[in-house]
C-alpha positions as CSV (number, residue, x, y, z in Angstrom):
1,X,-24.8,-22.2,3.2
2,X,-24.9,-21.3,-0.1
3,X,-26.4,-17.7,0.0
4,X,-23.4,-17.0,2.9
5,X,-20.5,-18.2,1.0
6,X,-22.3,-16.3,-1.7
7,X,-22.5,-13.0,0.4
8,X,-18.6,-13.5,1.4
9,X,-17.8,-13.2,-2.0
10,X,-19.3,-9.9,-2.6
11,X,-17.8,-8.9,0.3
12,X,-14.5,-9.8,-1.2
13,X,-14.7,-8.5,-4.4
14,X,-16.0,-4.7,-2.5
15,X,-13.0,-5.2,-0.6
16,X,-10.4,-6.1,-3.1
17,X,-12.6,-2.8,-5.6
18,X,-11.8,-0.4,-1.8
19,X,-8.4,-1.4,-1.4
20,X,-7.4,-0.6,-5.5
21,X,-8.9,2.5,-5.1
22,X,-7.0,3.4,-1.8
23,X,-3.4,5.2,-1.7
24,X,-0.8,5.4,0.7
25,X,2.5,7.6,0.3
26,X,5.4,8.1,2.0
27,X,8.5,10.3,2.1
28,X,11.8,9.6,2.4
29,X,15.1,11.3,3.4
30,X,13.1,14.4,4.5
31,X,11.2,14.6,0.9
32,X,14.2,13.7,-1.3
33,X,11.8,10.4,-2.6
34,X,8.2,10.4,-3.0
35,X,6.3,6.9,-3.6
36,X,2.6,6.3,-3.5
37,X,1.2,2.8,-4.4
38,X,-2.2,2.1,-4.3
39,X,-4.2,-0.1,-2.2
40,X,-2.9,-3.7,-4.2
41,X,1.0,-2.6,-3.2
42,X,1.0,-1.3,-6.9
43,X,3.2,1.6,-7.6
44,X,1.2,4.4,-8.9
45,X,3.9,7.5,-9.0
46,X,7.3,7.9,-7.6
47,X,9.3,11.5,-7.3
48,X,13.0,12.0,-6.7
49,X,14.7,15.1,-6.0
50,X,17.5,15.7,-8.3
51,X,19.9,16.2,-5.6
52,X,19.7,12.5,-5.2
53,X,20.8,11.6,-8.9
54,X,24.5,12.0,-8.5
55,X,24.6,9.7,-5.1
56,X,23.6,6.1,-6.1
57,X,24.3,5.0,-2.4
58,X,21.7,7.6,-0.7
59,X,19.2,7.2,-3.4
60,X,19.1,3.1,-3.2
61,X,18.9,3.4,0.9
62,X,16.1,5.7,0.9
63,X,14.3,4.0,-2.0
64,X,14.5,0.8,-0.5
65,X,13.2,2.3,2.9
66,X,10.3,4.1,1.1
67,X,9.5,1.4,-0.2
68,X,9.4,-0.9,2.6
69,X,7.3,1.9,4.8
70,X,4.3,2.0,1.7
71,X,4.7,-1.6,1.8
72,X,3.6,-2.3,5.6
73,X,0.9,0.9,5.4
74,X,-0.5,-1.6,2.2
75,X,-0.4,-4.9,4.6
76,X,-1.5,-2.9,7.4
77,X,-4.6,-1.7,5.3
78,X,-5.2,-4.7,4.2
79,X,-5.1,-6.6,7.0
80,X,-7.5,-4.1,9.2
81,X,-10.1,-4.5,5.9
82,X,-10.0,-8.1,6.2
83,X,-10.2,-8.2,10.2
84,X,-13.6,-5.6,9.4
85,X,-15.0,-7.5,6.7
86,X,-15.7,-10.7,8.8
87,X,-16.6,-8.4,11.9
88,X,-13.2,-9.0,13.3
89,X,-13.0,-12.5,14.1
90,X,-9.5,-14.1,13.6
């Protein structure tokens, strides 16, 4: 028992080392926003067209939806390395 939950544990920490190194990026309003976060849901770089800095109502809408899209990629991600890890029992 104790060399399994041992062996789990590794497996968690490769996991958690594959999923920091990871990215994910999306685009937003046809390339007007740029966001990448890495595989903890960490943002690692974000890009916005000028265009977008004189309308505050566009910008926060497509921010907010980039955002959102990375976000479910991340879960997503992490969710299929979890499922993989323990040979995709639920």
């Amino acid at each position: 028992m104790g060399k399994l939950l041992e062996g789990m544990q590794e497996n968690a920490a490769k996991l958690q080392e594959e999923l920091a190194s990871k990215t994910f990026s999306v685009k937003s309003g046809g390339g007007l926003i740029e966001l990448t976060l890495n595989g903890n849901g960490e943002v690692i770089d974000l890009n916005i067209d000028d265009e977008l800095l004189s309308d505050k109502d566009s910008l926060q809408i497509l921010l907010i939806g980039a955002i959102n899209d990375a976000n479910k990629m991340v879960q997503q991600n992490q969710q299929n390395s979890a499922l993989s890890m323990f040979g995709g029992l639920k």
